[in-house]
ZANU-247178 format. One record per residue: x, y, z of N, C-alpha, C in turn; residue number from 1. Coordinates in steps of 0.2 Angstrom, whole numbers, always signed. Example, Ala and Ser with C-alpha at 12.3 -4.5 7.8 and 13.67 -1.06 7.14 Angstrom:
2
+66;-28;+39;+62;-22;+39;+66;-16;+39;1
+64;-11;+35;+68;-5;+36;+64;+0;+39;2
***
This chain:
40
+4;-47;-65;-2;-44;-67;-1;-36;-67;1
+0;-34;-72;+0;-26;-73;-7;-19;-70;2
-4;-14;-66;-10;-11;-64;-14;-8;-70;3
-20;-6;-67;-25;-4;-72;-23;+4;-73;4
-26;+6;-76;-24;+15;-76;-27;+18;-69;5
-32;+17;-65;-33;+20;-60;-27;+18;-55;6
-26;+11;-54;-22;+9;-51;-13;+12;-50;7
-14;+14;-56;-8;+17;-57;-5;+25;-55;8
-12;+29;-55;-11;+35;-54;-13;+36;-48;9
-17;+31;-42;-16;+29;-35;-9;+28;-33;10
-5;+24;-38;+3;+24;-35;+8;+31;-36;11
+5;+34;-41;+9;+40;-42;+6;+45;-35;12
+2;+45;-37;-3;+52;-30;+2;+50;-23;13
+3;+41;-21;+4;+40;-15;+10;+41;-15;14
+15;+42;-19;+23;+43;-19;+21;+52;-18;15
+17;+56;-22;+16;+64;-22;+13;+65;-14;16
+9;+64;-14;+6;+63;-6;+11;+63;-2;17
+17;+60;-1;+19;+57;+5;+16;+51;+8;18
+14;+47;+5;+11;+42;+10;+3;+42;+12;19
+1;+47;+12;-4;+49;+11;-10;+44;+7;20
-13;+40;+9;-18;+33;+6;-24;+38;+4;21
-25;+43;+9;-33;+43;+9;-34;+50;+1;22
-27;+53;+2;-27;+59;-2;-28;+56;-7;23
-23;+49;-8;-20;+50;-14;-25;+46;-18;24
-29;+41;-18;-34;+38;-17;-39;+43;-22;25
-42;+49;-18;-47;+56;-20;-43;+58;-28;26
-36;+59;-27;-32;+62;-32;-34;+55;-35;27
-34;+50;-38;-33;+46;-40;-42;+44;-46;28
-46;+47;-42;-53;+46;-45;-57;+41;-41;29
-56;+39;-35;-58;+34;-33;-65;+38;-28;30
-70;+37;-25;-74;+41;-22;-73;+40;-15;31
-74;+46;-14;-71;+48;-5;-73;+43;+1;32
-77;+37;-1;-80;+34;+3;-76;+29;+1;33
-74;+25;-2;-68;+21;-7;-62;+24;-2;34
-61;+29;-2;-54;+34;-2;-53;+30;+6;35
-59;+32;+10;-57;+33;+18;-58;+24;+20;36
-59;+22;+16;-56;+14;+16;-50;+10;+14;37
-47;+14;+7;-41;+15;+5;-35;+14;+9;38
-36;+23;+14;-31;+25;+16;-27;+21;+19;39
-20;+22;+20;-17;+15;+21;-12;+20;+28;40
***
């Protein structure tokens, strides 16, 4: 199953980020309260 476009720019942000779940998340278009659930 191929990711979706948000899905995809969440895995690019989280390789830019360093690891970073909750940034990359924010970076990603996802809402800050999504994000802080995200964060991995």
């Amino acid at each position: 199953m191929p990711l979706n476009e948000k899905q995809t720019r969440f895995a690019h942000a989280y390789v830019a980020c360093g690891g970073n779940g909750r940034a990359a998340a924010i970076q990603a278009g996802y809402s800050h309260t999504s994000a802080a659930k995200t964060g991995l």
